[in-house]
N, C-alpha and C positions, 0 to 999 in steps of 0.2 A: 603696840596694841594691834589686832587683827582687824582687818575688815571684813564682813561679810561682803560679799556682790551681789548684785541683782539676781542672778542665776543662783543663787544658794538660795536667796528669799522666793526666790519663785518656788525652788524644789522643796523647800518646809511647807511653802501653802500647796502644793499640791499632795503633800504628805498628811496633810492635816483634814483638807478635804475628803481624799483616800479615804483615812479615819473615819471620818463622817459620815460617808454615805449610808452606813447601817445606822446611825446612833439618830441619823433624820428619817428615819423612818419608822423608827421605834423596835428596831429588830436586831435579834442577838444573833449571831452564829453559833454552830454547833462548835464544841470545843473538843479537843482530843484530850487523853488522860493525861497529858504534861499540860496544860492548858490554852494552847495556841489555838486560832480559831482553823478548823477542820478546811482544808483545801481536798479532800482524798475526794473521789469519784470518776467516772467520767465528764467530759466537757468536748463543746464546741462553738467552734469560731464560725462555721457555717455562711457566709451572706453577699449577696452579691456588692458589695462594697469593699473597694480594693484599698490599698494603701497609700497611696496619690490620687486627688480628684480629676477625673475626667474633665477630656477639652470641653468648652462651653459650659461648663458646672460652677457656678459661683459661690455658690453657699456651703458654708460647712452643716448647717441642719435644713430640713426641709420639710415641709407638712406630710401625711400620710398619702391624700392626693401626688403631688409631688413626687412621690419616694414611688407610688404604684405606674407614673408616667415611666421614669427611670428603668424600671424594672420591666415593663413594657417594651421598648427600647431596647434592652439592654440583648445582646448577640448569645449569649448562653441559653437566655428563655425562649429565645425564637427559634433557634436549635430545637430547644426542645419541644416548641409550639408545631413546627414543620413536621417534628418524626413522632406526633405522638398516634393513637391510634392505632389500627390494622394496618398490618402491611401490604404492599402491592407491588406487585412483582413488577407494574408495569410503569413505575412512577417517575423512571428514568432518574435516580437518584445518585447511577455512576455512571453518567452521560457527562459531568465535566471531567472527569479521567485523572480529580483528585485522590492519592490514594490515603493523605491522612484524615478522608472525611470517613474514611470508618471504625475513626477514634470517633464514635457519633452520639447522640444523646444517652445511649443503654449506659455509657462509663463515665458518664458526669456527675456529678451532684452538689453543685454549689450553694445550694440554699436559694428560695425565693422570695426573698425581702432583702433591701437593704438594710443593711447592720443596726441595731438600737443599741445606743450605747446613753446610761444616764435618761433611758427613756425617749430620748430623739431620733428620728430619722439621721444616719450619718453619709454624707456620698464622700467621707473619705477617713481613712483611719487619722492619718495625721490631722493632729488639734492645732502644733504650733510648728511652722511660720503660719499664719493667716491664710497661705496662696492653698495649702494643702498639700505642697509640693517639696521633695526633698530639696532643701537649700544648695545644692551642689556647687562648688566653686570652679573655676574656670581649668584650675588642675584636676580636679574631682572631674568633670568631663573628658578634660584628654583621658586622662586613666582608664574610664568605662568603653571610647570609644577605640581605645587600643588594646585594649583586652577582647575587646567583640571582634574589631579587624582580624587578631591573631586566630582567633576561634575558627573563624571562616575561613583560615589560610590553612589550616591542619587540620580541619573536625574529622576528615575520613581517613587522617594517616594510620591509625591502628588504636587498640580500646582505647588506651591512656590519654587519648586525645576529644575523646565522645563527651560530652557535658555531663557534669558528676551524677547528676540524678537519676541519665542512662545507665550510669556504672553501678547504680542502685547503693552509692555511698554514704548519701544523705538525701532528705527528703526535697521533694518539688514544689519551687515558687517558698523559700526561706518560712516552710511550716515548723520545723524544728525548730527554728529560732536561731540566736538572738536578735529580734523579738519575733514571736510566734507569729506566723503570716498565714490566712487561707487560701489553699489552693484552688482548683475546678472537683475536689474528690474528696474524702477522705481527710475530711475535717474534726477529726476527734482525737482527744489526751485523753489519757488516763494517769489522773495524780493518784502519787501511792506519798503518803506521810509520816517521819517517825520523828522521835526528836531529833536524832542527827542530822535526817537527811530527808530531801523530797524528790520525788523519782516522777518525771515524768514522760509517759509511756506516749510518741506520739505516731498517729497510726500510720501517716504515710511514711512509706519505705522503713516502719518498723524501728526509727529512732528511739532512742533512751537517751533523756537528759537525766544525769547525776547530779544533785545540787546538793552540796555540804552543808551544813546548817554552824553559823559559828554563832558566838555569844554577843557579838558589835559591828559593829562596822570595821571598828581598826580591825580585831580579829581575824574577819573574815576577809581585809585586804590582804592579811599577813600569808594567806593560805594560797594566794594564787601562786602556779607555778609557773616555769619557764617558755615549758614546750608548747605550742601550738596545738589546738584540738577541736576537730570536727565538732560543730555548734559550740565553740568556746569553752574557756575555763572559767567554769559561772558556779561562786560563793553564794551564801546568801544568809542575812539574818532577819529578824523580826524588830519591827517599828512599831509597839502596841502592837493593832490587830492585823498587819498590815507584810506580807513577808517581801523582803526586796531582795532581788538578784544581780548581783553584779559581774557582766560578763567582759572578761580582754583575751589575749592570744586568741583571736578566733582563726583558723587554718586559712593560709595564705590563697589558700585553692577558691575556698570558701567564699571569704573577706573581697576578693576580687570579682567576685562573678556575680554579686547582688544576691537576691535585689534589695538587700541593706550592704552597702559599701564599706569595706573597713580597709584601717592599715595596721600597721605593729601597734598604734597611737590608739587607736579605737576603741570605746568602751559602750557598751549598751547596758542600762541598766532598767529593769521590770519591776513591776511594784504587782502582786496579786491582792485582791484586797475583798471578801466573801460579805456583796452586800446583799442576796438575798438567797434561799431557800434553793433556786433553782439559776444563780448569778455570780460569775465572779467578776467584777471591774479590775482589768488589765491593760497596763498602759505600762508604756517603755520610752524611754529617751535614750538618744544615741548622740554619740560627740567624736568627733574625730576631724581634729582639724587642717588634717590635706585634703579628702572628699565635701569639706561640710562650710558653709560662712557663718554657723551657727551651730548650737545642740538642737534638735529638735524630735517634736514628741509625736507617738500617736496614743490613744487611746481603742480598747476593745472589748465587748463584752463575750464572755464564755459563759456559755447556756447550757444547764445541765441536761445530762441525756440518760434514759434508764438502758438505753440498751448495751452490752459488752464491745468493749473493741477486741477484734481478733487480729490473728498474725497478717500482717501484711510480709509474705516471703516474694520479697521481689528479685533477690539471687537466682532463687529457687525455679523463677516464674522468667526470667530474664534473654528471653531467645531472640530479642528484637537485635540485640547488640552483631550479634555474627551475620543477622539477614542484613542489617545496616553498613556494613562493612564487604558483606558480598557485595552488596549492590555498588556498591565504589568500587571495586574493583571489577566489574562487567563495565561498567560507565566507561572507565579509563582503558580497558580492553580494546572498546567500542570508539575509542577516539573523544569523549565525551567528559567535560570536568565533573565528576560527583557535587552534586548539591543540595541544601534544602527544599523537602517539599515547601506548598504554600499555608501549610495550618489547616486547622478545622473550620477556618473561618477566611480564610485563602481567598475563596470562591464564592461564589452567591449562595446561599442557604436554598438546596433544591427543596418542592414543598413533593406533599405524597401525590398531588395533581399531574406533577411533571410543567407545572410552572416554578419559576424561580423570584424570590424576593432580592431586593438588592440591601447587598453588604451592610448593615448598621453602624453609625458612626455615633459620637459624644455619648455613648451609654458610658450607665457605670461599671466597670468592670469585675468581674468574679472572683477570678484568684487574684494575687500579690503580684 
């Protein structure tokens, strides 16, 4: 006789719930002409709520007051509090001789609220473990921090060594998924739906996920391939109203560099679920048991948007890579080891006064 476990009963009651959130409401989805409920349009993940909770942040929900202190706080909106306004030439705002502070508020757009998901304020994507925090295990650590060592032992040996999102491969901060994460920008998909298949178009760096539509689950397990591939090889079928994706072989490049962890072992798996008019409730669980002591989930709301996504050509647009690679080798010229600047947020946030605020700590953070 089979046993269920714990972990299968958790994943039907969170299947079920899924389900529910339209049918508690009294609200139907629009349907497509095979009858599945309509996922097609645009959507975004927009919100200053990142995927692990912030130091000192205990709660996984929080009151509106609460959620406006956070946001307050939080280094993105003060960025953008500093620059907004008239400019002034006299504001002394490249007086700290950071040169990535002019990645500056004109090329952000993270969204200014934290996330509502199911209606609550959320300061973190992850629902389960309790902490908010990816469960890593003590080899899941060495791995991350050997793969970061390595990074910073090569970053300026030549392209192939630049972090992929440089090399305009796949998108930034794990917005293409598996599972869909938002960045500091350029937070919107575009689902296109047919019966086979759902395509979705996501804007940073211009990704397309392909997702095959089988009849089952077994089905759809039957369909995965061999080979490894940029944001996985993600099947997917329908649970009732409820479409699930099941992602493995996610590319080695990929799987190792976060910021979801994987190995050969790894599976994430997405549940879209259309519980209101201008709402999708998506949420993902991921398992992989050399990174993880545990599966663990997050939960996110995708908020429809009327406006188009257009192309993001970051090949096209991609001139930073040879300046970045020049500068390594002047450095090294110069006697000098090439390095990373300090970030947008490096330094003290200059204000247009030509005073400077200091560095902000425990906010919630923007992208993934």
């Amino acid at each position: 006789m089979k046993t269920i476990t714990a972990a299968a009963i958790a994943v039907l009651a969170f299947a079920a719930a899924g389900s529910a959130l339209a049918a508690d409401k009294g609200w139907s989805p629009p349907r497509t002409a095979d009858g599945k409920p309509d996922l097609g349009g645009v959507w975004s993940n927009a919100a200053l709520t990142n995927l692990q909770r912030p130091p000192g942040v205990a709660k996984l929900v929080v009151s509106k007051a609460e959620a406006e202190a956070l946001v307050k706080a939080n280094p993105f909106m003060q960025l953008i509090e500093a620059e907004s306004g008239e400019s002034n030439p006299d504001d002394a705002l490249l007086d700290d001789g950071n040169a990535d502070r002019g990645y500056n508020a004109f090329w952000i757009d993270p969204g200014k609220m934290l996330g509502k998901v199911k209606g609550e304020y959320r300061t973190s994507w992850i629902v389960e473990p309790a902490s908010g925090q990816m469960p890593l295990t003590d080899e899941g650590r060495k791995r991350v921090a050997a793969v970061r060592a390595e990074r910073q032992k090569v970053l300026f040996h030549g392209p192939e060594a630049l972090p992929i999102p440089e090399r305009c491969l796949i998108g930034f901060s794990g917005s293409g998924g598996p599972g869909m994460l938002n960045p500091m920008y350029n937070n919107n998909y575009h689902i296109v739906q047919t019966p086979g298949a759902v395509v979705i178009d996501v804007e940073m760096v211009h990704d397309a996920r392909i997702v095959p539509i089988a009849a089952s689950k077994a089905a759809a397990q039957a369909m995965h391939g061999p080979v490894p591939k940029w944001l996985g090889d993600s099947v997917g079928w329908w649970e009732g109203d409820t479409l699930v994706v099941e992602t493995v072989n996610v590319n080695p490049q990929q799987a190792r560099s976060g910021p979801i962890y994987l190995t050969e072992k790894g599976k994430v798996t997405e549940r879209f679920t259309r519980v209101g008019k201008d709402e999708i409730f998506y949420e993902f669980t991921v398992e992989d048991p050399v990174y993880y002591s545990q599966p663990w989930r997050a939960e996110l709301a995708l908020n429809g948007r009327k406006e188009l996504v257009y192309e993001y050509a970051c090949h096209e647009g991609n001139y930073a890579m040879p300046g970045i690679l020049a500068g390594a080798r002047k450095d090294e010229a110069e006697g000098r080891a090439p390095s990373l600047g300090p970030g947008i947020f490096g330094t003290p946030i200059p204000k247009k006064t030509g005073q400077q605020t200091q560095q902000p700590s425990g906010a919630a953070g923007g992208g993934a």
